[in-house]
BATORSE-362074 format. One record per atom (N, C-alpha, C): residue number from 0; x, y, z. Coordinates in Angstrom, 2 decimals, padded with zeros to 5 digits. Each point is the difference from the previous one (the first is absolute). Layout:
<sites>
@resi: NUM | c1: X | c2: Y | c3: Z
...
</sites>
This chain:
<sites>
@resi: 0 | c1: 011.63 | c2: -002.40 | c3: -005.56
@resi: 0 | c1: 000.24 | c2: -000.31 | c3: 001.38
@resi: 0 | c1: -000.50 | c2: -001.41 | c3: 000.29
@resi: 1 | c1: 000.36 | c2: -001.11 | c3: 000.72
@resi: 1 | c1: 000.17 | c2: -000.89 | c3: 000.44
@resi: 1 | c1: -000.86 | c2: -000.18 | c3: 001.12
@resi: 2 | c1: -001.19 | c2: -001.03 | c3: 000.02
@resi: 2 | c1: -000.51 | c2: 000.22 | c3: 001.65
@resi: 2 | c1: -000.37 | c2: -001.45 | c3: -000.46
@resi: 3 | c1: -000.75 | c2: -000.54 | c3: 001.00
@resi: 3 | c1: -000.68 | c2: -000.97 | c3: 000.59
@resi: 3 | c1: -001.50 | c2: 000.05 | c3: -000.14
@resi: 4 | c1: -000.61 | c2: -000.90 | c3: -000.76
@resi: 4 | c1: -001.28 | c2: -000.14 | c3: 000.08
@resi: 4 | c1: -001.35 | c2: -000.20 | c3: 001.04
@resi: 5 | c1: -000.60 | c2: 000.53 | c3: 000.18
@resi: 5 | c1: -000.69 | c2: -000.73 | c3: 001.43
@resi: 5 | c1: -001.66 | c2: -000.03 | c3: -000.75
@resi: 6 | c1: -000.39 | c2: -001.73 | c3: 000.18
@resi: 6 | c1: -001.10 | c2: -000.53 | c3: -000.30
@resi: 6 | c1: -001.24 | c2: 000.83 | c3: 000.75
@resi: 7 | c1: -001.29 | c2: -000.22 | c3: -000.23
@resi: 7 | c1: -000.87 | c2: 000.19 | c3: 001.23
@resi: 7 | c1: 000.32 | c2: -000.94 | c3: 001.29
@resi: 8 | c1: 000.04 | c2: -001.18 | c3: -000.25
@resi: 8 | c1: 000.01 | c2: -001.11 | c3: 001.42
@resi: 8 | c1: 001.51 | c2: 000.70 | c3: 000.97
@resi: 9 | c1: 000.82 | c2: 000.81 | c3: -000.85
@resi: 9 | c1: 001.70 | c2: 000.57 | c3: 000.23
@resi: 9 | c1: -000.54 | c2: 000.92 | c3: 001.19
@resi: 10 | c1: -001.11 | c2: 001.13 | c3: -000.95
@resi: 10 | c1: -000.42 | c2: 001.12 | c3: 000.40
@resi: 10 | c1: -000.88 | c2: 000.15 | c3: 001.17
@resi: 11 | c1: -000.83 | c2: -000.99 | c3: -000.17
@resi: 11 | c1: -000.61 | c2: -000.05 | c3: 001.61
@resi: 11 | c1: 000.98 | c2: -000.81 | c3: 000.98
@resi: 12 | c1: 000.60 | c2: -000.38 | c3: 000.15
@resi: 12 | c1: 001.13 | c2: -000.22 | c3: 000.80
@resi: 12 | c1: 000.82 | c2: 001.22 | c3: 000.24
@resi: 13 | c1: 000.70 | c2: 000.33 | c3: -000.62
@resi: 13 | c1: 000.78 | c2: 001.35 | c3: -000.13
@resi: 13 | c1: -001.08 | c2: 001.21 | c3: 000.82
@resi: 14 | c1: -000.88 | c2: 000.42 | c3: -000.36
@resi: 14 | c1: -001.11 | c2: 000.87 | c3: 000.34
@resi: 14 | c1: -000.06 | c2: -000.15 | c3: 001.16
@resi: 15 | c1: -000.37 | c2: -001.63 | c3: 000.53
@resi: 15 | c1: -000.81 | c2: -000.17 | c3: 000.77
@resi: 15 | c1: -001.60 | c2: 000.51 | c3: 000.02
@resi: 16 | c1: -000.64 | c2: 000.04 | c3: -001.36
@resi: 16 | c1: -001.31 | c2: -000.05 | c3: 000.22
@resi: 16 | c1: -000.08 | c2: -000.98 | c3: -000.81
@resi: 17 | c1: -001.78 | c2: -000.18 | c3: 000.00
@resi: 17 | c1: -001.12 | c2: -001.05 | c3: -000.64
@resi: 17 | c1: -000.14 | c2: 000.41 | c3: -001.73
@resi: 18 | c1: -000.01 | c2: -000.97 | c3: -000.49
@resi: 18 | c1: 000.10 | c2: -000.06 | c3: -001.75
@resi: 18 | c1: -000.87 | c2: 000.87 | c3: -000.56
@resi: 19 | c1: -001.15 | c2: 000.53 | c3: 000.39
@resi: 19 | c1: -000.73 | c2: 000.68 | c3: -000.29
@resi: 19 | c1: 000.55 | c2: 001.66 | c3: 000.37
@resi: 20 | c1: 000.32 | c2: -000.07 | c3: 001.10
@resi: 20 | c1: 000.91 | c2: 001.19 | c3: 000.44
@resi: 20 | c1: 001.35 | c2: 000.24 | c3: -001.36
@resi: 21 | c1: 000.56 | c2: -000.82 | c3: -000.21
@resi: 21 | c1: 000.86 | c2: 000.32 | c3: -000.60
@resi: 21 | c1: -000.41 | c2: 000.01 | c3: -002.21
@resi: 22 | c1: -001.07 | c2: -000.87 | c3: 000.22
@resi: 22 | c1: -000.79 | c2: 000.40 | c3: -001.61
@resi: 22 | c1: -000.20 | c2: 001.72 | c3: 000.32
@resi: 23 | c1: -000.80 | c2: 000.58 | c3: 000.91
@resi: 23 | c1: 000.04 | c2: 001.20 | c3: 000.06
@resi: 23 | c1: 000.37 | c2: 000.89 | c3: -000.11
@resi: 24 | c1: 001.78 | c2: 000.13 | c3: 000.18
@resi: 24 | c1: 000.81 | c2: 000.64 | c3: -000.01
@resi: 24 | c1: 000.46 | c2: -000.37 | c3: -000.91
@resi: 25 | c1: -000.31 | c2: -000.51 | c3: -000.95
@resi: 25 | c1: 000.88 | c2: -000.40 | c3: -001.42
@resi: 25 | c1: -001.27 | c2: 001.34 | c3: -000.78
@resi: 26 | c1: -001.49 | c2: -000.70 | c3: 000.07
@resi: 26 | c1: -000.79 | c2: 000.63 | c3: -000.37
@resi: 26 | c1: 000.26 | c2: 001.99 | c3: 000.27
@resi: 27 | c1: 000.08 | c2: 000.24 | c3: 000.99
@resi: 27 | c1: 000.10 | c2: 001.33 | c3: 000.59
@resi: 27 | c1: 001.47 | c2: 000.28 | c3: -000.80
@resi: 28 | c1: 000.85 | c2: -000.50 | c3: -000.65
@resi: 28 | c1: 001.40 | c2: 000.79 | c3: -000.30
@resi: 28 | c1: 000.61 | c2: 000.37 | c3: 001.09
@resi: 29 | c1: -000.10 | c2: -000.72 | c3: 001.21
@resi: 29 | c1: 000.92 | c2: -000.15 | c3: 001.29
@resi: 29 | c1: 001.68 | c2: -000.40 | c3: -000.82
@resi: 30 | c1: -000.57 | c2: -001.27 | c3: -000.37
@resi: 30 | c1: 000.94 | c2: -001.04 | c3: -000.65
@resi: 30 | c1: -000.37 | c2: -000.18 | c3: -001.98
@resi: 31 | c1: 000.97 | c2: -000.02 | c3: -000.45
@resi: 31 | c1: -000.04 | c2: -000.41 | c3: -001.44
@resi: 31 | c1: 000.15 | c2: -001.23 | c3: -000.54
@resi: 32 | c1: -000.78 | c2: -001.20 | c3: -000.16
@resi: 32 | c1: 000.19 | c2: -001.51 | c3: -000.34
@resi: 32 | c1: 000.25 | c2: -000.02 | c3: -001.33
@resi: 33 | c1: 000.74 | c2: -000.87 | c3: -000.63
@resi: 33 | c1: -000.22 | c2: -000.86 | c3: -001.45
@resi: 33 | c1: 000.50 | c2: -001.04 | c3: -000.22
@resi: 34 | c1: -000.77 | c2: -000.79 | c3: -000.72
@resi: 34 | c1: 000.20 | c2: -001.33 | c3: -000.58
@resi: 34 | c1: 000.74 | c2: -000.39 | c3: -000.92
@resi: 35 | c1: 001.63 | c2: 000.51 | c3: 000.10
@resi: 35 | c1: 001.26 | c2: 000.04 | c3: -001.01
@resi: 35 | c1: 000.11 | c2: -001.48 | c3: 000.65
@resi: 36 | c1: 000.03 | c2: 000.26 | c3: 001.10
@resi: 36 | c1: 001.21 | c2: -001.40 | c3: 000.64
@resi: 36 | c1: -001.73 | c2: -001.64 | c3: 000.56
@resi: 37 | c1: -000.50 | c2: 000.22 | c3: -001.11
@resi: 37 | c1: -001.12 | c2: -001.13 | c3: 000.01
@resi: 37 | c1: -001.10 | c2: 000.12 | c3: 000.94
@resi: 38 | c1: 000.08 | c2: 000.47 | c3: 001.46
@resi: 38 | c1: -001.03 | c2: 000.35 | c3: 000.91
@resi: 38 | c1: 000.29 | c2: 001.67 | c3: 000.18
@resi: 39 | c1: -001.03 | c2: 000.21 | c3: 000.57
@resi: 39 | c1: -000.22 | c2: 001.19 | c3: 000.46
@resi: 39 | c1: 001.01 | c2: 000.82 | c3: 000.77
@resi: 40 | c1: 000.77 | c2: 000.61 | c3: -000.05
@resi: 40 | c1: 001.16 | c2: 000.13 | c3: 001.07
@resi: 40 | c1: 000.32 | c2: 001.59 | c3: -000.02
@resi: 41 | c1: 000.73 | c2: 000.32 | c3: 001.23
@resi: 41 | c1: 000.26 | c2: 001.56 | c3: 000.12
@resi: 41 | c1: 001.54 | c2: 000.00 | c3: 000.03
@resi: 42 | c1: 000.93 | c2: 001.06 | c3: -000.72
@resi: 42 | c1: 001.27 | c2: 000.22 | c3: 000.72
@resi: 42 | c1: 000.15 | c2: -000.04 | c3: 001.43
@resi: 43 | c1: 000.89 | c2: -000.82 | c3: 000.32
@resi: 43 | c1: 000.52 | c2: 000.38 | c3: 001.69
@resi: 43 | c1: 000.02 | c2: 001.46 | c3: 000.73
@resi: 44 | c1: 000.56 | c2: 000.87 | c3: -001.67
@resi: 44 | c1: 000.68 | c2: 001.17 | c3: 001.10
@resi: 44 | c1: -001.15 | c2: 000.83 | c3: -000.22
@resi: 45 | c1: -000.96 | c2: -000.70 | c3: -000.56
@resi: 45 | c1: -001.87 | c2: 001.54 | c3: 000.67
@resi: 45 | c1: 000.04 | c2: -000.82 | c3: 001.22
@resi: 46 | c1: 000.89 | c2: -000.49 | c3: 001.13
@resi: 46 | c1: -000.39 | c2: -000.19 | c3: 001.08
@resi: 46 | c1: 000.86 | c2: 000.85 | c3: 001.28
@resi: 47 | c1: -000.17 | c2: 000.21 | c3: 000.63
@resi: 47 | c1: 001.05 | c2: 000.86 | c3: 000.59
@resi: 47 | c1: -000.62 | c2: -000.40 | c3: 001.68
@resi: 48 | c1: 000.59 | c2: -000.65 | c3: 000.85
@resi: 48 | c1: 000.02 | c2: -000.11 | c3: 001.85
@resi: 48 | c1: -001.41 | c2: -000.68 | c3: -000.10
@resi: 49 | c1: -000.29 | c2: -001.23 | c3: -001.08
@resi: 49 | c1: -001.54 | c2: -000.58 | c3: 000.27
@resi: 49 | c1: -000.92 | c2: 000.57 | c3: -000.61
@resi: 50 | c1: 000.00 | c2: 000.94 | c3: -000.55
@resi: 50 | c1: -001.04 | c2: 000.69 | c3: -000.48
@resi: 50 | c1: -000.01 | c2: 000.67 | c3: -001.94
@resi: 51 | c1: -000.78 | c2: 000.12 | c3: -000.09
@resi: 51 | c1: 000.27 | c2: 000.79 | c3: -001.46
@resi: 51 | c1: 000.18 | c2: 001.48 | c3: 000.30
@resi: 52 | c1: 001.23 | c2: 000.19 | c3: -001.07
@resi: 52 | c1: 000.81 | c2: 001.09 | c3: -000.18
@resi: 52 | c1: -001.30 | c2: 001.08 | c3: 000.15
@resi: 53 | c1: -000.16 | c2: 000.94 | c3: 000.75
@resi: 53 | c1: -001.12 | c2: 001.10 | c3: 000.41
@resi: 53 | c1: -000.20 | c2: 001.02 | c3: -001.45
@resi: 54 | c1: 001.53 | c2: 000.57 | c3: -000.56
@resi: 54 | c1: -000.30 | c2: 000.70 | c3: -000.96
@resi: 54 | c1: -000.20 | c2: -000.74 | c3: -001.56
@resi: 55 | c1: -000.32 | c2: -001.17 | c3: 000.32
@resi: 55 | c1: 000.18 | c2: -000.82 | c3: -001.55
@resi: 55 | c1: -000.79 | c2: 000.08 | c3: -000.77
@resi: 56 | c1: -001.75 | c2: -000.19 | c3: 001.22
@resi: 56 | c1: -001.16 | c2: 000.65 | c3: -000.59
@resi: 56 | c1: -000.39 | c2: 001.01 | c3: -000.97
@resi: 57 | c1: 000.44 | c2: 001.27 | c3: 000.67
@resi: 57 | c1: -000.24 | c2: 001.05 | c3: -000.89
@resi: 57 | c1: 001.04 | c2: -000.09 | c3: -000.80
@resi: 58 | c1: 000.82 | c2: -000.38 | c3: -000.49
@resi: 58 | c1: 000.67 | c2: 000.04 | c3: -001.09
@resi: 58 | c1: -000.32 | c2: -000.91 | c3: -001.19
@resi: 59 | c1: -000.69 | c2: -001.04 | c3: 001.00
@resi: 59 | c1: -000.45 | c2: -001.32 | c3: -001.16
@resi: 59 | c1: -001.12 | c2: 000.63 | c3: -000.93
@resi: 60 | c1: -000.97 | c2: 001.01 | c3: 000.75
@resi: 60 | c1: -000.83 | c2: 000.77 | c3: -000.17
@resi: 60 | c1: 000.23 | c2: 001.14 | c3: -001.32
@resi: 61 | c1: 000.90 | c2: 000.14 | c3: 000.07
@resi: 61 | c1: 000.31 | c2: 001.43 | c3: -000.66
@resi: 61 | c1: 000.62 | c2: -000.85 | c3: -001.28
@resi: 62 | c1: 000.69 | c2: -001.24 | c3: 000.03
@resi: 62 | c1: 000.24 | c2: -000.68 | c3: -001.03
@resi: 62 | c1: -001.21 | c2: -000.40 | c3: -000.73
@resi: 63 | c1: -000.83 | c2: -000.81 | c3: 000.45
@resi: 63 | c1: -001.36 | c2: -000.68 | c3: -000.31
@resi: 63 | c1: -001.08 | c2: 001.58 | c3: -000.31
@resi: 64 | c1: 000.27 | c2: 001.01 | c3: -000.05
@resi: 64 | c1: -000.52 | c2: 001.13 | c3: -000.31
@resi: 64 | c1: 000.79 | c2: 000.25 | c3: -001.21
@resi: 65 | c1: 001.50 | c2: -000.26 | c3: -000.21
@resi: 65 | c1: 000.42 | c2: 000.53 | c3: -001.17
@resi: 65 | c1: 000.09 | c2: -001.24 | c3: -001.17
@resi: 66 | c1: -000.66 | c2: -000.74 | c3: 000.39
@resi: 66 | c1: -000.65 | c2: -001.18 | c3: -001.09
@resi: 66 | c1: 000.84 | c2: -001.32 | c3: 000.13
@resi: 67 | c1: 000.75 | c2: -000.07 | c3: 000.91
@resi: 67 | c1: 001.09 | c2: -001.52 | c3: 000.17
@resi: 67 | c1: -000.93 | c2: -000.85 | c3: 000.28
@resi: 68 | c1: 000.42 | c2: -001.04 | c3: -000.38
@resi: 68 | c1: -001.10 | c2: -001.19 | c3: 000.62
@resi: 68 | c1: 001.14 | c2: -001.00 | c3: 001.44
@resi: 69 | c1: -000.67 | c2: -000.60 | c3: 000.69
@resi: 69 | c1: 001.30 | c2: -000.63 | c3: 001.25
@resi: 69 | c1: 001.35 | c2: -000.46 | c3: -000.76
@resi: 70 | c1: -000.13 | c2: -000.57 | c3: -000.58
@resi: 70 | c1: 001.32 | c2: -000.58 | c3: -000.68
@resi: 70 | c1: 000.81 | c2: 001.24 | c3: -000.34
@resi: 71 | c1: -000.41 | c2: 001.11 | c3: -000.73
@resi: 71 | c1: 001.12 | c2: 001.19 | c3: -000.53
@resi: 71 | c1: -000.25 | c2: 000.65 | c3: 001.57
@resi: 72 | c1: -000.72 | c2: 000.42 | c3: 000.69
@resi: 72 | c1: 000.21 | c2: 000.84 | c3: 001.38
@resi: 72 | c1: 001.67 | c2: -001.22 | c3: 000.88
@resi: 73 | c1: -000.44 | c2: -001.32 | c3: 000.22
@resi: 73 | c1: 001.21 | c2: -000.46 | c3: 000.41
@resi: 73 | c1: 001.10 | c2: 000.10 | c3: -000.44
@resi: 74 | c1: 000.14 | c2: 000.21 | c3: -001.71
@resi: 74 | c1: 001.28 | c2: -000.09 | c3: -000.73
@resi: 74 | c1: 000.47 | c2: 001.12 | c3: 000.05
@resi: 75 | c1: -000.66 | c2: 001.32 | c3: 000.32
@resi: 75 | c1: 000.44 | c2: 001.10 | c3: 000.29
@resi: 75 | c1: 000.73 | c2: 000.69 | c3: 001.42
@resi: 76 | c1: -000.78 | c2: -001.01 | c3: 000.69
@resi: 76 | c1: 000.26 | c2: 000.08 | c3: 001.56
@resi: 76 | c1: 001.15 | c2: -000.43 | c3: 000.43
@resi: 77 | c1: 000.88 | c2: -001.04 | c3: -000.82
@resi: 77 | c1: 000.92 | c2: -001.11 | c3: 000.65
@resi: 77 | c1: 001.48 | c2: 000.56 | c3: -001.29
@resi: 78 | c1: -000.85 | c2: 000.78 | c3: -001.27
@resi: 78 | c1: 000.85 | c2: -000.10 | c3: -000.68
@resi: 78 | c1: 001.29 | c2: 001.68 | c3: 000.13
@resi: 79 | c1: 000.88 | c2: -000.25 | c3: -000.35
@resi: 79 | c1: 001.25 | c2: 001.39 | c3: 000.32
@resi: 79 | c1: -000.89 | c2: 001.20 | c3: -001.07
@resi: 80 | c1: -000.27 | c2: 001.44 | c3: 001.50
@resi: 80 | c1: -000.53 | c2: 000.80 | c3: -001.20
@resi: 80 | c1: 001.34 | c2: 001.36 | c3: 000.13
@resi: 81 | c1: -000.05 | c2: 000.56 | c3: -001.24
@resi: 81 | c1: 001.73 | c2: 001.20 | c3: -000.08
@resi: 81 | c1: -000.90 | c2: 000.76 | c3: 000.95
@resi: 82 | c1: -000.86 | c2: 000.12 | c3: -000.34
@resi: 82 | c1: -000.69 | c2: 002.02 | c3: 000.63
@resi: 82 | c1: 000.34 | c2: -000.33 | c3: 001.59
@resi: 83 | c1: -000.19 | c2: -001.08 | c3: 000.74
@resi: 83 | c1: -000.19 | c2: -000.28 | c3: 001.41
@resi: 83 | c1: 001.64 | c2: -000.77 | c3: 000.44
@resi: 84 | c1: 000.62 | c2: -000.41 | c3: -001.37
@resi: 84 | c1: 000.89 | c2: -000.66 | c3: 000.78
@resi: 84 | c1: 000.27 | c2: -001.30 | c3: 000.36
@resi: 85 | c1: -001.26 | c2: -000.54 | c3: 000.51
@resi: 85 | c1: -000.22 | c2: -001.59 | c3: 000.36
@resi: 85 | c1: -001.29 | c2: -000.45 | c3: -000.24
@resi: 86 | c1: 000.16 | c2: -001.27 | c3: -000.06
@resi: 86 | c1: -001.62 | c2: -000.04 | c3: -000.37
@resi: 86 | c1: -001.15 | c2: 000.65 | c3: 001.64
@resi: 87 | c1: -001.01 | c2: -000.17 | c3: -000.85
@resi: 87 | c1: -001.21 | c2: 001.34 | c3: 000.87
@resi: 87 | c1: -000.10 | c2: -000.91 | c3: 000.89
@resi: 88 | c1: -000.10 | c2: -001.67 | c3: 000.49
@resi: 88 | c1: -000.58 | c2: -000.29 | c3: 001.05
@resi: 88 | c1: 001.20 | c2: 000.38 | c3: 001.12
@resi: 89 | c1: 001.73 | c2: 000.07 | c3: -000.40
@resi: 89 | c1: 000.63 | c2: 000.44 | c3: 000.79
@resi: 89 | c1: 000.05 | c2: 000.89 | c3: 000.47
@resi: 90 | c1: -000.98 | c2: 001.20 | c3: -000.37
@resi: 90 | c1: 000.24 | c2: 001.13 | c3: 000.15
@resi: 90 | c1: -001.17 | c2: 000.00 | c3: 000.78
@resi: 91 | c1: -001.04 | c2: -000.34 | c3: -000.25
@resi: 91 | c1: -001.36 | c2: -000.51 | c3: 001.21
@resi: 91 | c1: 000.73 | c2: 000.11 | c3: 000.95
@resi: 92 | c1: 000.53 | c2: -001.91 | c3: 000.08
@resi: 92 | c1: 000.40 | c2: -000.32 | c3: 001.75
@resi: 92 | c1: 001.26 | c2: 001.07 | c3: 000.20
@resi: 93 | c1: 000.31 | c2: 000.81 | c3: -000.60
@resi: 93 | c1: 000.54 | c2: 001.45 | c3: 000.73
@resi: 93 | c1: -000.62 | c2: 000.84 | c3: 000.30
@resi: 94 | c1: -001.07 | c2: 000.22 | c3: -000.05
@resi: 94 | c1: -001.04 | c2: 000.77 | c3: 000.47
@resi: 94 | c1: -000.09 | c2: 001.39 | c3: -001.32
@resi: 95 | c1: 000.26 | c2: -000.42 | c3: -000.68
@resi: 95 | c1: -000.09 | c2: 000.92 | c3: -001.31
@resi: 95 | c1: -000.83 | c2: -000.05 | c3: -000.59
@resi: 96 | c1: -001.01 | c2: 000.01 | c3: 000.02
@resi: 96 | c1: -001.54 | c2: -000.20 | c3: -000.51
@resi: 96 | c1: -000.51 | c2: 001.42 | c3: -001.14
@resi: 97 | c1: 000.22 | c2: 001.12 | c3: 000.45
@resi: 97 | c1: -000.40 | c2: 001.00 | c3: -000.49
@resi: 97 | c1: 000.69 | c2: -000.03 | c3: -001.48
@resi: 98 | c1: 001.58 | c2: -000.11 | c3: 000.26
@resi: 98 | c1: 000.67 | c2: -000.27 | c3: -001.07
@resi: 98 | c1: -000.33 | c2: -000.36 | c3: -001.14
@resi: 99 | c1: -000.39 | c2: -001.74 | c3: 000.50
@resi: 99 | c1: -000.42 | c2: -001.45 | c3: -000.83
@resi: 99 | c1: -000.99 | c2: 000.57 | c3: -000.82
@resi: 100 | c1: -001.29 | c2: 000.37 | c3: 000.90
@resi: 100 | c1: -001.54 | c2: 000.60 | c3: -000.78
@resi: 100 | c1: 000.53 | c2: 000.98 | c3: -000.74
@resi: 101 | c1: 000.51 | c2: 000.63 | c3: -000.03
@resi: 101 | c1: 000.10 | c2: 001.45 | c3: -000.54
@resi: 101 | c1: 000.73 | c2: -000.55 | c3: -001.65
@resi: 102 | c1: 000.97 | c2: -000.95 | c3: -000.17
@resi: 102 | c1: 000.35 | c2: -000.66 | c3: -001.02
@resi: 102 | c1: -000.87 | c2: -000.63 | c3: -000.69
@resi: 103 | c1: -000.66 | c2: -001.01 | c3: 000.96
@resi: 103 | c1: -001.19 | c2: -000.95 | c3: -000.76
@resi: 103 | c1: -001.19 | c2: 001.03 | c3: -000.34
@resi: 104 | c1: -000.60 | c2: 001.30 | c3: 000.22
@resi: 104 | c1: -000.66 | c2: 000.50 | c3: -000.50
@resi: 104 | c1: 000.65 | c2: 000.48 | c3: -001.88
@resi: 105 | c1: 001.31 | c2: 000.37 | c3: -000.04
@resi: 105 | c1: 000.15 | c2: 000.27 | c3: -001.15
@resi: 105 | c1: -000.17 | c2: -001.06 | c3: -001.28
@resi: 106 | c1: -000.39 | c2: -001.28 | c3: 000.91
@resi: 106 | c1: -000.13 | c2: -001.29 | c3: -000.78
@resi: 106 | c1: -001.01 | c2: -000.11 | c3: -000.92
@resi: 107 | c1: -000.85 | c2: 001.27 | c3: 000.67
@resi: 107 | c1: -001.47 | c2: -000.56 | c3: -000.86
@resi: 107 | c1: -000.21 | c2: 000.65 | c3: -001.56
</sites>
């Protein structure tokens, strides 16, 4: 899947909070960062109306529990899965969350 990168300097703009606010939510698995594209940066679409995607957390969670490190949790997130259909973050911002986890648990 295809998205748009967003820096930190992107992300507190986008957010609308303070850099530290938004290190936090990288920290907390609000948001998932990596340093593929040279700085620190998040997919666009963990963003949803200003904010980070609500169910992304616990899923980032349940990934980072079944041993992914950020880089494979994003490549999994963005990438086409058969069992779901589309990739899992599309199925997130559909409000399909239970779904998504319930797959990424068989991951581990």
């Amino acid at each position: 899947m295809e998205t748009a990168w967003l820096t930190l300097p992107e992300l507190v703009e986008t957010l609308g909070e303070p850099l530290g606010r938004v290190r936090r939510l990288i920290d907390e698995y609000h948001l998932v960062a990596s340093r593929r594209t040279g700085k620190l940066a998040v997919p666009e679409v963990f963003i949803l109306d200003g904010h980070p995607l609500s169910s992304l957390r616990g899923t980032a969670i349940v990934l980072h529990d079944a041993g992914f490190t950020d880089d494979e949790a994003i490549d999994w997130l963005l990438e086409h899965d058969d069992s779901i259909g589309l990739p899992p973050i599309e199925a997130l911002r559909q409000g399909r969350k239970a779904e998504v986890r319930r797959v990424a648990q068989t991951l581990a």
